[in-house]
C-alpha positions in Angstrom: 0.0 0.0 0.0 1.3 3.5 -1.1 1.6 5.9 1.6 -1.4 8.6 1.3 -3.1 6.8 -0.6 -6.7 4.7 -0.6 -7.1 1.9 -2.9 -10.8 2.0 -2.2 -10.9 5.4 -3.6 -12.0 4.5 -6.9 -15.3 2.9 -5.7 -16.6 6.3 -4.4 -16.9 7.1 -7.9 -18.8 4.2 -9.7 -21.9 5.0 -11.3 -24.4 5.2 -8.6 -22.1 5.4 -5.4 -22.2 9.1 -5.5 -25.8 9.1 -5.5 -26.1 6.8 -2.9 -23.7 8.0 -0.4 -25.1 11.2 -0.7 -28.7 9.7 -0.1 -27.5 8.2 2.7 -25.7 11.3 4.8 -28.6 13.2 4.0 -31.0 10.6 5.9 -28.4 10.4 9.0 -27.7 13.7 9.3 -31.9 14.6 9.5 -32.3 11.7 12.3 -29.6 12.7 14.9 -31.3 16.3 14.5 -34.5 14.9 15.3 -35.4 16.7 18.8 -35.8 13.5 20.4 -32.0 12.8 20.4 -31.0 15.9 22.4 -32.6 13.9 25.3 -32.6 10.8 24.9 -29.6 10.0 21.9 -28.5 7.1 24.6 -32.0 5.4 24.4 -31.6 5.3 20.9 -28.6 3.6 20.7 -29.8 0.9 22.9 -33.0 0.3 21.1 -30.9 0.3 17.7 -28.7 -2.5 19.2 -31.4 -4.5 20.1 -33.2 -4.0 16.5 -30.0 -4.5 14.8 -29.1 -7.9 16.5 -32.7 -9.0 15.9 -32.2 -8.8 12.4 -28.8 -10.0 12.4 -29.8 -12.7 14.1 -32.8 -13.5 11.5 -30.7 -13.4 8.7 -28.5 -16.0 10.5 -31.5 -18.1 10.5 -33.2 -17.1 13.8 -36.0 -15.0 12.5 -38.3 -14.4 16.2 -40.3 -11.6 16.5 -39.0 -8.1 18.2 -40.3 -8.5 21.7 -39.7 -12.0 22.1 -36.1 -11.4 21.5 -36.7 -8.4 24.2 -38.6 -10.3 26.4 -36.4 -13.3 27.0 -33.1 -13.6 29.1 -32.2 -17.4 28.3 -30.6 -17.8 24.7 -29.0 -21.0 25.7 -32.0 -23.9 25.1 -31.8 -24.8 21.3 -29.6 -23.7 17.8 -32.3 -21.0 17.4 -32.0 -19.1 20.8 -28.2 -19.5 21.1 -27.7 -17.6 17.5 -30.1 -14.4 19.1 -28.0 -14.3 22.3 -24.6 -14.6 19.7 -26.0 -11.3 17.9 -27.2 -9.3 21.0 -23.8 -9.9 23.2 -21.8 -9.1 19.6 -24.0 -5.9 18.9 -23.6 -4.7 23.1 -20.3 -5.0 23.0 -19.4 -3.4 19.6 -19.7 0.0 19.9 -17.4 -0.6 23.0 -14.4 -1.6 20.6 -13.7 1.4 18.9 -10.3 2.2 20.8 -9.1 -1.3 19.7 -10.8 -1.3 16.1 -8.2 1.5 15.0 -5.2 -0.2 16.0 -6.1 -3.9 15.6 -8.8 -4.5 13.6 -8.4 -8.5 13.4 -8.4 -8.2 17.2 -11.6 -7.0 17.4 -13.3 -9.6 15.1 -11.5 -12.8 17.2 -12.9 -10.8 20.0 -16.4 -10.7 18.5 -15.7 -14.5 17.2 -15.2 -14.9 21.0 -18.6 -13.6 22.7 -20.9 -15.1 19.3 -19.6 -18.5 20.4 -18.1 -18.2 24.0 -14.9 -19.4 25.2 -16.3 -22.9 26.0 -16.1 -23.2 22.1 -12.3 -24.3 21.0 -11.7 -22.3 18.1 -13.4 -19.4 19.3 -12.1 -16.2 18.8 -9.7 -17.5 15.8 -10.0 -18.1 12.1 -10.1 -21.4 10.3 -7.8 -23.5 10.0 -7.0 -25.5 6.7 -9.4 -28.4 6.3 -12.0 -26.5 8.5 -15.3 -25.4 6.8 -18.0 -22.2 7.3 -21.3 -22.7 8.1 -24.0 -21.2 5.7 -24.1 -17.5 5.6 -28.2 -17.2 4.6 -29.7 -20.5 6.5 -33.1 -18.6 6.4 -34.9 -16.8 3.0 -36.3 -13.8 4.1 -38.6 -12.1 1.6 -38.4 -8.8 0.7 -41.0 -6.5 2.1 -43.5 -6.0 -0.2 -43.5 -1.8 0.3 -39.0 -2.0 -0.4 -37.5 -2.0 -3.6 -33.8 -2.6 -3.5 -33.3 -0.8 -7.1 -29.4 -2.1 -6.7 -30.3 -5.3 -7.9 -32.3 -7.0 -10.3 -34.9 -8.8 -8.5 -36.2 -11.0 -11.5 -32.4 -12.6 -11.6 -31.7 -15.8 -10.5 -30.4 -16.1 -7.0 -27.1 -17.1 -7.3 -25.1 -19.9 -5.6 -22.5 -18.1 -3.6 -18.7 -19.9 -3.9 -17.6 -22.1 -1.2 -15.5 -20.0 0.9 -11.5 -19.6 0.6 -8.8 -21.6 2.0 -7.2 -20.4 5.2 -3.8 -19.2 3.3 -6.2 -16.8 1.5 -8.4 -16.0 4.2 -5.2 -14.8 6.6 -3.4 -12.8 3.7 -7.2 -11.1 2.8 -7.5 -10.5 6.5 -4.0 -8.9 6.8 -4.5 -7.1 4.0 -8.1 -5.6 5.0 -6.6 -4.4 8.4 -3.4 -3.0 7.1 -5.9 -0.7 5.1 -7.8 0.1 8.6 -5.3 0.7 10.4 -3.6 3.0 7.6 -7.3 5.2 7.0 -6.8 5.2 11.3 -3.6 7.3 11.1 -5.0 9.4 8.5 -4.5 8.2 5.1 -7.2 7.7 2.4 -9.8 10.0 5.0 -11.5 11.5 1.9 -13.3 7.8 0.8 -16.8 8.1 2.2 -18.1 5.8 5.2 -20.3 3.9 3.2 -18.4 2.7 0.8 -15.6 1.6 3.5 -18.2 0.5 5.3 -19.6 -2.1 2.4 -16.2 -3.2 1.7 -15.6 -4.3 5.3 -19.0 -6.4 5.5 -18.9 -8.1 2.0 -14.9 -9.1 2.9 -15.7 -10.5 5.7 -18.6 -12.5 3.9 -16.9 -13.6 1.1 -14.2 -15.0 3.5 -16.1 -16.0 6.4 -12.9 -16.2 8.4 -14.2 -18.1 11.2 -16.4 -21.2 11.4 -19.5 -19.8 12.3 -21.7 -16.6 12.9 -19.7 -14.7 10.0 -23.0 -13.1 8.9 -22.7 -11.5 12.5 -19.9 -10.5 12.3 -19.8 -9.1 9.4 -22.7 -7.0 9.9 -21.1 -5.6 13.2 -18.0 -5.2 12.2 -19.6 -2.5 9.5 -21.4 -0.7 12.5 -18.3 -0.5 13.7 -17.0 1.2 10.8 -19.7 3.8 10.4 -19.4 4.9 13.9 -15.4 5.0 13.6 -15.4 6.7 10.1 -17.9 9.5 11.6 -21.2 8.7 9.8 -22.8 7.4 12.4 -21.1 8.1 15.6 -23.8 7.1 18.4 -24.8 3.8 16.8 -28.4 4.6 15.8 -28.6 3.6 12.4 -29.5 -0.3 12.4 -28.6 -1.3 8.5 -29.3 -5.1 9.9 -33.1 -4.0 10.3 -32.4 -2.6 6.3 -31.2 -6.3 5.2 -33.5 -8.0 6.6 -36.2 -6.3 5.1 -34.5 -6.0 2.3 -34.6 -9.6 2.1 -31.8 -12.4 1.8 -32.6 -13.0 -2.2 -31.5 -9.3 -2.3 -28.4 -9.6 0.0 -27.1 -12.7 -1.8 -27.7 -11.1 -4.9 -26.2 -7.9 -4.0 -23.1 -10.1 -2.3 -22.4 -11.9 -5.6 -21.3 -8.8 -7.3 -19.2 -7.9 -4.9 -17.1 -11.3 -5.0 -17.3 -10.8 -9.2 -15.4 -7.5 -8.9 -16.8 -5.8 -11.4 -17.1 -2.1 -11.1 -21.0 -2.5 -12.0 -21.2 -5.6 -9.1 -19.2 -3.4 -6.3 -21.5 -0.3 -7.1 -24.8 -2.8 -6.5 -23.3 -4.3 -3.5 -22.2 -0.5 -1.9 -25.8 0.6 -3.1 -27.6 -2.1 -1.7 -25.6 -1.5 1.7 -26.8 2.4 1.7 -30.2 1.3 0.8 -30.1 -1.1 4.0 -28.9 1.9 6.1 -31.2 4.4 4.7 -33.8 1.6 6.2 -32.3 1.6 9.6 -32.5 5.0 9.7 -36.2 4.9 8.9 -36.5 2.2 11.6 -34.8 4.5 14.0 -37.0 7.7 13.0 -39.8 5.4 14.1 -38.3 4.5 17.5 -37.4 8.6 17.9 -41.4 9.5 16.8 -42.4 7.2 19.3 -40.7 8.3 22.2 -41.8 12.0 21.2 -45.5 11.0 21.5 -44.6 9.2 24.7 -45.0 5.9 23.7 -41.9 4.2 24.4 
């Protein structure tokens, strides 16, 4: 990597990205000034968690309904309930790992690794090994909600069978690589690449190599909230672009993922504008959450 500058530079000015990116720091910037977040901004955050890990947790095949998840406390009786406690401990602790995020990026995914599967688990908290496989990434088809169009994508295409995922040789030089670019956009180098598009690129690397052997989806999907609050877009966690894919549907999101791993420039500009139209969703979701706390309702 050449010092000063950004290889994800040229993505920021795909046909589309532009637009999109644009779209979505217009959408942010109207819900943190929404009144309700001069009072009650910490609320938000909390509730956003707890819709974002919802949905994470649905589109890793766990698909229960909003106040179930809220109601229970015991996420340890079958497959189902362990993935929804996997997603709410990764999406609590999160925002906390912002100090350690700019300085050690792979440190803060084994650490997420870590609380999906607890330290009971062997190879938690540590990518695969040679030989060892990845669960599924989209156990569960969502449908799209009928009111969403993801314009990104065409959704009278085929839905595509994703490639198995690399070997660990790849998946540690990919990782190495991905967090030497991190780190570097940390100390000030390549600052001028908008949020979502670093953002995007950090969530569909981490699916396409699915470093560790399960709850990659998760992690992937916190480990861009992560981003967007470190890269300034979204600095108080508010803005649950889980809540987006899920509605969005996982026909969508595979389909949007498959450009990505093509490379194309016109695959990477779906896959970035599926990710803003996903986070112009959260934001909708949270301009809900901020409505209702206004009339008194939550």
């Amino acid at each position: 990597m050449s010092t000063g500058t950004d290889p994800l530079a040229p993505l920021a000015q795909l046909p589309g990205v532009p637009d999109a990116v644009a779209e979505v720091r217009k959408a942010v910037d109207r819900l943190y000034g929404h009144r309700v977040m001069r009072r009650r901004a910490a609320e938000v955050t909390s509730e956003s968690a707890l819709r974002g890990a919802r949905a994470s947790a649905a589109l890793a095949g766990a698909d229960w309904p909003l106040e179930e998840v809220r109601r229970r406390s015991d996420f340890g009786a079958d497959a189902e309930a362990r993935t929804i406690g996997a997603a709410l401990r990764v999406a609590a602790e999160a925002g906390q790992l912002l100090s350690v995020w700019r300085h050690s990026p792979l440190q803060v995914l084994a650490r997420l690794h870590l609380l999906a599967v607890g330290d009971a688990d062997p190879a938690a908290g540590r990518p695969r090994r040679a030989g060892e496989d990845a669960e599924e990434l989209f156990p569960l088809d969502l449908p799209a909600a009928e009111t969403v169009e993801s314009v990104e994508v065409d959704p009278a295409a085929p839905v595509p069978v994703l490639p198995p995922a690399p070997g660990a040789d790849e998946v540690a030089a990919r990782l190495d690589q991905l967090s030497r670019l991190l780190v570097a956009r940390a100390e000030g180098q390549g600052v001028g690449t908008p949020a979502l598009v670093v953002a995007a690129v950090v969530h569909g690397e981490l699916l396409a190599l699915r470093p560790f052997g399960s709850h990659n989806g998760v992690i992937a999907r916190a480990a861009q909230r992560i981003v967007l609050i470190a890269e300034g877009l979204d600095p108080k966690s508010i803005c649950p672009a889980e809540v987006g894919l899920a509605e969005l549907g996982t026909d969508a999101y595979r389909r949007a993922l498959a450009g990505y791993l093509a490379g194309t420039p016109e695959g990477m500009a779906a896959w970035i504008g599926h990710c803003g139209s996903a986070l112009r969703l959260g934001v909708r979701e949270s301009t809900a959450v901020c409505e209702a706390m206004q009339r008194g309702m939550v």
